[in-house]
N, CA, C and O atoms as a GROMACS GRO file, in nm:
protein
  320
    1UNK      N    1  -0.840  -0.418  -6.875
    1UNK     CA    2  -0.700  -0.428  -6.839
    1UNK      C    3  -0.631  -0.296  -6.875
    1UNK      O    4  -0.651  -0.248  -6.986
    2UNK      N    5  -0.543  -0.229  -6.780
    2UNK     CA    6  -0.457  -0.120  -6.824
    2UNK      C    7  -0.332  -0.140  -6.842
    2UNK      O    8  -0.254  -0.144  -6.748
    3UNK      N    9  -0.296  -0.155  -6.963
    3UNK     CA   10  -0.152  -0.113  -6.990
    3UNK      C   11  -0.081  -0.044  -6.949
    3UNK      O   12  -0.124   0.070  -6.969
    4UNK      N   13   0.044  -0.041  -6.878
    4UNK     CA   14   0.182  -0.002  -6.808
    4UNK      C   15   0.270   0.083  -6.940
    4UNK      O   16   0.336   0.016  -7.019
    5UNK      N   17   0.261   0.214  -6.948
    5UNK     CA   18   0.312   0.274  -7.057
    5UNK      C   19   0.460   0.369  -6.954
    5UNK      O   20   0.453   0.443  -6.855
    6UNK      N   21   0.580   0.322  -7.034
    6UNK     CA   22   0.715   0.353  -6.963
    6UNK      C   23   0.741   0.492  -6.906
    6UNK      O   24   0.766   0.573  -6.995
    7UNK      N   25   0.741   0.524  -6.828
    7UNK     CA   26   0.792   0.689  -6.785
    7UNK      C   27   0.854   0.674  -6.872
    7UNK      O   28   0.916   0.574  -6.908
    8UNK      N   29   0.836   0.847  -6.948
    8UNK     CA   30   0.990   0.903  -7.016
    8UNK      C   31   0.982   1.073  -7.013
    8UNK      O   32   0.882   1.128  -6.968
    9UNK      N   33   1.051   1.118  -7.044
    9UNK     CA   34   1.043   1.280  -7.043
    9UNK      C   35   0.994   1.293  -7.167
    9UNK      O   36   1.012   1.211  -7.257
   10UNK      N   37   0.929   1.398  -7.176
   10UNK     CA   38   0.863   1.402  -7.312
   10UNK      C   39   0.941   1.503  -7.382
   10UNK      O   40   0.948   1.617  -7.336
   11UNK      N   41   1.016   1.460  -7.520
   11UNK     CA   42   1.126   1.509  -7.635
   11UNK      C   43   1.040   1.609  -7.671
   11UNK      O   44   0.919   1.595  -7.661
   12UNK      N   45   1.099   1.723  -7.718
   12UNK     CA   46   1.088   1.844  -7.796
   12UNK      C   47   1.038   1.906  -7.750
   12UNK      O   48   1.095   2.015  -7.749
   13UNK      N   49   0.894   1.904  -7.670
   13UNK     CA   50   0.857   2.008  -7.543
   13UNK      C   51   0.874   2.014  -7.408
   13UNK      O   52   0.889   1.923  -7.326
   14UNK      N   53   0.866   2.186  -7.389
   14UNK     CA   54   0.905   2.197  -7.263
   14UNK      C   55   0.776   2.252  -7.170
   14UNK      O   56   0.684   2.288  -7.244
   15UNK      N   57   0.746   2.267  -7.028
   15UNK     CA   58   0.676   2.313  -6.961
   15UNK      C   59   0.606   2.471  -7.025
   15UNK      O   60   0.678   2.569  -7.001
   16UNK      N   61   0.515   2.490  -7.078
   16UNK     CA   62   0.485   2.636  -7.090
   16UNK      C   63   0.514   2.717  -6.957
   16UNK      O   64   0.565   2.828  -6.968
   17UNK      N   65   0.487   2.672  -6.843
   17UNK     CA   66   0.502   2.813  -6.735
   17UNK      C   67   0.656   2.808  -6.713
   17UNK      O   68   0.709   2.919  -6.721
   18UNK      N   69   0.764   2.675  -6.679
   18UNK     CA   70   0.883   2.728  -6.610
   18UNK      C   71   0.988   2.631  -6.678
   18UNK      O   72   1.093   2.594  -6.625
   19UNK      N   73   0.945   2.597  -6.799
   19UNK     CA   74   1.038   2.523  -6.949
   19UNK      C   75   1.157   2.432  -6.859
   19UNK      O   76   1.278   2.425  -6.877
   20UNK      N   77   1.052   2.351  -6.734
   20UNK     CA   78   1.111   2.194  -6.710
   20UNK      C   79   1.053   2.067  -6.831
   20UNK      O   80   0.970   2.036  -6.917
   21UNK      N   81   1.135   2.043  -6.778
   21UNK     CA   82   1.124   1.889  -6.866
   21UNK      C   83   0.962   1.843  -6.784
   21UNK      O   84   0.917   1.846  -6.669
   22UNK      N   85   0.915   1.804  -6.909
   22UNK     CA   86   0.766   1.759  -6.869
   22UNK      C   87   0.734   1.554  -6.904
   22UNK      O   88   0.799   1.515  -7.000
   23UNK      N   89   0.691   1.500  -6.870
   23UNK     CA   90   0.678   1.356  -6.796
   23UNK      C   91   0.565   1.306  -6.858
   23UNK      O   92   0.465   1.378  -6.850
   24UNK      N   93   0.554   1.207  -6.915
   24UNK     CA   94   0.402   1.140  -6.967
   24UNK      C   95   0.384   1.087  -6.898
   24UNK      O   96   0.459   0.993  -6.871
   25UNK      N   97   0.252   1.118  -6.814
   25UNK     CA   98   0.211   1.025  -6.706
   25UNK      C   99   0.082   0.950  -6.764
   25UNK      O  100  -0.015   0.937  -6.688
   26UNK      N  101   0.075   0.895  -6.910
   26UNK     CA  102   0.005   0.764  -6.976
   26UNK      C  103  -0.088   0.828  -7.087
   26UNK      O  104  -0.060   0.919  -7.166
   27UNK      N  105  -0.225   0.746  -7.072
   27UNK     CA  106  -0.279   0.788  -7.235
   27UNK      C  107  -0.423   0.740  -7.167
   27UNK      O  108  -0.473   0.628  -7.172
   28UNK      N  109  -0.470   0.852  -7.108
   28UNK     CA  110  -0.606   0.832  -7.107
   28UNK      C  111  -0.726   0.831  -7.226
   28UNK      O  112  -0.714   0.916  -7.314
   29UNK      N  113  -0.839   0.739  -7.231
   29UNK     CA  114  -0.944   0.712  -7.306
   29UNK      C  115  -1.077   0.796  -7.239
   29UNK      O  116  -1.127   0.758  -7.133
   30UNK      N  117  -1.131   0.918  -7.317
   30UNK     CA  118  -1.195   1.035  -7.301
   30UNK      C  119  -1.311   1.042  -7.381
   30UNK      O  120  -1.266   1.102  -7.478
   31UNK      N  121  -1.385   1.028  -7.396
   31UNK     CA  122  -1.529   1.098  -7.496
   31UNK      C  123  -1.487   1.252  -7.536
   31UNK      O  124  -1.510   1.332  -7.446
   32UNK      N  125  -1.432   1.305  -7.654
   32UNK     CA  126  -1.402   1.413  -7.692
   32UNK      C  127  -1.530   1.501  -7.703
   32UNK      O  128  -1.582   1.468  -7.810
   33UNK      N  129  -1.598   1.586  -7.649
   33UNK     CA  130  -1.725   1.635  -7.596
   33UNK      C  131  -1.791   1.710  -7.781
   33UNK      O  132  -1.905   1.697  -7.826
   34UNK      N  133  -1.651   1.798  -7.864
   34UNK     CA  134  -1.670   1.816  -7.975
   34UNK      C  135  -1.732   1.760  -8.109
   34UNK      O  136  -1.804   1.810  -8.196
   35UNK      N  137  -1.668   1.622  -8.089
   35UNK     CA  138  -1.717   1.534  -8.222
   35UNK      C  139  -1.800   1.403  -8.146
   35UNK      O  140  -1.889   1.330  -8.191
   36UNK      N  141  -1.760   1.404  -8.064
   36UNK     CA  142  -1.868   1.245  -7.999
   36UNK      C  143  -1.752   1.088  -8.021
   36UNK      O  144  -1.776   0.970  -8.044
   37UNK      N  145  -1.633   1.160  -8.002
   37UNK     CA  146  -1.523   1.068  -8.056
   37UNK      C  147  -1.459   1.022  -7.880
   37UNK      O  148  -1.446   1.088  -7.777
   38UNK      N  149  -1.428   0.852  -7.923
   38UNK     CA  150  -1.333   0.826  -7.776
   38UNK      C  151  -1.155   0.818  -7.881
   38UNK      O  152  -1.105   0.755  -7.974
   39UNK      N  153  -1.123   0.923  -7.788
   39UNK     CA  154  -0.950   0.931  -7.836
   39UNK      C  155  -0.881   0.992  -7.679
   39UNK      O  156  -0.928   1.059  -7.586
   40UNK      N  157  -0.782   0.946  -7.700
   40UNK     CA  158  -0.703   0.910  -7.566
   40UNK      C  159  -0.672   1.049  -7.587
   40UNK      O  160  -0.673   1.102  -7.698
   41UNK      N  161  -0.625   1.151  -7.399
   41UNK     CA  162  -0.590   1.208  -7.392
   41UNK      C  163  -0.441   1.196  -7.324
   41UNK      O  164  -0.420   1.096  -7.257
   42UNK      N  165  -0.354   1.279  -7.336
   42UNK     CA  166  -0.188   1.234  -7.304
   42UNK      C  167  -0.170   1.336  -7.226
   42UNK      O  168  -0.149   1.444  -7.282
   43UNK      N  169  -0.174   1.332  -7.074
   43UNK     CA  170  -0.152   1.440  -7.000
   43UNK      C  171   0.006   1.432  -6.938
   43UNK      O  172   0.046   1.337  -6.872
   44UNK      N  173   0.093   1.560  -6.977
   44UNK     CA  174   0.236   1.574  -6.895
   44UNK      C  175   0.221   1.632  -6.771
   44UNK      O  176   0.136   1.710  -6.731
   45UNK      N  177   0.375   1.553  -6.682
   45UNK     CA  178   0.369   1.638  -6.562
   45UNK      C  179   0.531   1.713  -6.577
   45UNK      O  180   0.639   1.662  -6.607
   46UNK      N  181   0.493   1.861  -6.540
   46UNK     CA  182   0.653   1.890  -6.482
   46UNK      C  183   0.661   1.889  -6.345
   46UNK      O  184   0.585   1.952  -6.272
   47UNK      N  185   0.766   1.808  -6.302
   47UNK     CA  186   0.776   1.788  -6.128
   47UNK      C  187   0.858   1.917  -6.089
   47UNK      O  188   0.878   1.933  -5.968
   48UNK      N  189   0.913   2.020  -6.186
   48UNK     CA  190   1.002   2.119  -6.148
   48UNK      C  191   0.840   2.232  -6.100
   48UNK      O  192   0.855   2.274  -5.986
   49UNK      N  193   0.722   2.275  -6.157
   49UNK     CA  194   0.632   2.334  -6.088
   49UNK      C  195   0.514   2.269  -6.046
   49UNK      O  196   0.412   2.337  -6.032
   50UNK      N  197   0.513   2.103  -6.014
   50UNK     CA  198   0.415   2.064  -6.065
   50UNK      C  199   0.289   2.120  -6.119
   50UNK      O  200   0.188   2.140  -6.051
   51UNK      N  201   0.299   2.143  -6.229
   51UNK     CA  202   0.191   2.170  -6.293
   51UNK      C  203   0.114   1.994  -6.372
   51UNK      O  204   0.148   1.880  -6.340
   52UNK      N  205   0.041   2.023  -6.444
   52UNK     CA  206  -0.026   1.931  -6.533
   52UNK      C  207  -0.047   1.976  -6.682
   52UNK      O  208  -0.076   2.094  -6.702
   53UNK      N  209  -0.035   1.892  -6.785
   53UNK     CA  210  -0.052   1.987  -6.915
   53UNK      C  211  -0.092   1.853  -6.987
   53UNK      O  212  -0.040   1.741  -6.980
   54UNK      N  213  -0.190   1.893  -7.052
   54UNK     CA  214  -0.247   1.795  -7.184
   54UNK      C  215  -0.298   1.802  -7.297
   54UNK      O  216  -0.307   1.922  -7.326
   55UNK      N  217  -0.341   1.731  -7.387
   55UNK     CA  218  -0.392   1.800  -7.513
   55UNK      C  219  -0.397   1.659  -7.562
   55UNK      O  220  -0.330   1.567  -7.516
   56UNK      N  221  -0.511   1.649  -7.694
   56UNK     CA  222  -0.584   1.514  -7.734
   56UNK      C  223  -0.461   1.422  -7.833
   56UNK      O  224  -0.417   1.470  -7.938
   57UNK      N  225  -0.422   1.300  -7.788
   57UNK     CA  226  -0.320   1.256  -7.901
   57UNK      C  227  -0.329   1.270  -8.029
   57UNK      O  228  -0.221   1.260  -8.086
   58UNK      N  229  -0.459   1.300  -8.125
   58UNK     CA  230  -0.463   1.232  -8.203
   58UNK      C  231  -0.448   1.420  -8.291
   58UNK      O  232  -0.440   1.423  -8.414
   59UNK      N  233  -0.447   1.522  -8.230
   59UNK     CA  234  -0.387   1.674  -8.241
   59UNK      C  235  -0.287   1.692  -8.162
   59UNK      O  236  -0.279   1.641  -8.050
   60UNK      N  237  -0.181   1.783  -8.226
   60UNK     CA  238  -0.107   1.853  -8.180
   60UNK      C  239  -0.140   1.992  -8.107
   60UNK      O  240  -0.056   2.057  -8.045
   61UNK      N  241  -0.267   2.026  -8.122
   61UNK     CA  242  -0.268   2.163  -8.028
   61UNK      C  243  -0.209   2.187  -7.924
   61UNK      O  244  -0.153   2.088  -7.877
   62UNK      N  245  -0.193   2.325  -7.841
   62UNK     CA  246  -0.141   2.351  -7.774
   62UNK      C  247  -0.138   2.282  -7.665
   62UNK      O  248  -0.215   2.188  -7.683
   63UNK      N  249  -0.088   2.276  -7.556
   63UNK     CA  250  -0.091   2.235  -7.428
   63UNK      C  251  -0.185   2.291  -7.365
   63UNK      O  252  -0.181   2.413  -7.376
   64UNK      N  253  -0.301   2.238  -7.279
   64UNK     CA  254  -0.393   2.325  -7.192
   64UNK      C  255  -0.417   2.274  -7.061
   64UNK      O  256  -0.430   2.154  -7.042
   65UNK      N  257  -0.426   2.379  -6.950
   65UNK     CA  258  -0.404   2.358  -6.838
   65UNK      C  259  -0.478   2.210  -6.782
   65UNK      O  260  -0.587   2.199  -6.838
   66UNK      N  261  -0.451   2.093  -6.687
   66UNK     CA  262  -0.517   1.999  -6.661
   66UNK      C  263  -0.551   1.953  -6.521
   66UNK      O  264  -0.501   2.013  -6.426
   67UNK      N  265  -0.608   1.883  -6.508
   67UNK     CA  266  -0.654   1.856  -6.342
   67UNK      C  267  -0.480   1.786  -6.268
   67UNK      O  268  -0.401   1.727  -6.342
   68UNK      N  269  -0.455   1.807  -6.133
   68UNK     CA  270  -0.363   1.767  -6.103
   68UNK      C  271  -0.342   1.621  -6.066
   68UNK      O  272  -0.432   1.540  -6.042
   69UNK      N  273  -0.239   1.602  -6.064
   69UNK     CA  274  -0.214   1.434  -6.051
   69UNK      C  275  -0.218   1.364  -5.926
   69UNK      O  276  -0.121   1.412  -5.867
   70UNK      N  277  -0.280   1.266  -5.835
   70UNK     CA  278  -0.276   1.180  -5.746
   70UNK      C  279  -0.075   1.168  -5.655
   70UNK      O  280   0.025   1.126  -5.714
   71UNK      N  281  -0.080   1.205  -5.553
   71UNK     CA  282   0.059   1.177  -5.519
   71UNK      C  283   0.143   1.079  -5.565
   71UNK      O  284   0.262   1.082  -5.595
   72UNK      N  285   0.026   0.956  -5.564
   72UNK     CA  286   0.075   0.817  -5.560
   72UNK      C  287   0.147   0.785  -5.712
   72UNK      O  288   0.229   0.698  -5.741
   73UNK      N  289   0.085   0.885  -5.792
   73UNK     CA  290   0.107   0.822  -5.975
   73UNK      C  291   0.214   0.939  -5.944
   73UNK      O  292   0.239   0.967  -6.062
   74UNK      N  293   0.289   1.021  -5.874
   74UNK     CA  294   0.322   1.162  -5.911
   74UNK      C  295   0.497   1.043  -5.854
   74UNK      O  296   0.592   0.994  -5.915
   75UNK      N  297   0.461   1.048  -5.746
   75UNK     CA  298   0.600   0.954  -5.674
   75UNK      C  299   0.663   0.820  -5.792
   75UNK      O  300   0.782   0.792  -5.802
   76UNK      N  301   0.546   0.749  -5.876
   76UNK     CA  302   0.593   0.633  -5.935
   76UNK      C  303   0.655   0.707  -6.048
   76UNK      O  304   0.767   0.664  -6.077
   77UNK      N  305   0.602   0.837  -6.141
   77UNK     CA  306   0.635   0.897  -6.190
   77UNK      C  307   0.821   0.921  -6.185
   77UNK      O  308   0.917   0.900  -6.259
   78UNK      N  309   0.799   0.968  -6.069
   78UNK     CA  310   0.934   1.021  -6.004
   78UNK      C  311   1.085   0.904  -5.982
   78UNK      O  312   1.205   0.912  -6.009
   79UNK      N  313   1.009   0.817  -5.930
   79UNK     CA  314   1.059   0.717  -5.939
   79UNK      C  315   1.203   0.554  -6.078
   79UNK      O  316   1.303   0.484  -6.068
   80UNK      N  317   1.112   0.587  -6.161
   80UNK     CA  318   1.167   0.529  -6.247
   80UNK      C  319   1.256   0.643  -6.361
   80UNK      O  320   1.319   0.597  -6.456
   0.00000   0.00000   0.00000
């Protein structure tokens, strides 16, 4: 079953390339390739370049570039 996690803009950071407001588009479950760990990854969207940006929840590291988003999740995104 997948949980329905609320659009919101994501507080305190901004887009690294064009410092729009960036979008949690949910909390993916990943095999971290480093430690052999499953921890969700939290990928943002900014709809001002669409870009994609993510980094592992359970670190704060930087933002790093990510695969782009499906129209369909990009519009529901947009939407609410």
């Amino acid at each position: 079953m997948i949980a329905a996690v609320p659009v919101q803009v994501w507080q305190g950071e901004k887009c690294p390339e064009c410092d729009g407001d960036l979008r949690l588009a949910g909390f993916f479950l990943c095999l971290r390739q480093q430690d052999q760990k499953r921890v969700c990854r939290t990928p943002l969207w900014c709809a001002s370049c669409d870009r994609v940006w993510s980094r592992w929840a359970d670190r704060h590291d930087p933002l790093e570039p990510d695969e782009p988003l499906p129209e369909g999740l990009k519009r529901s995104l947009l939407d609410t």
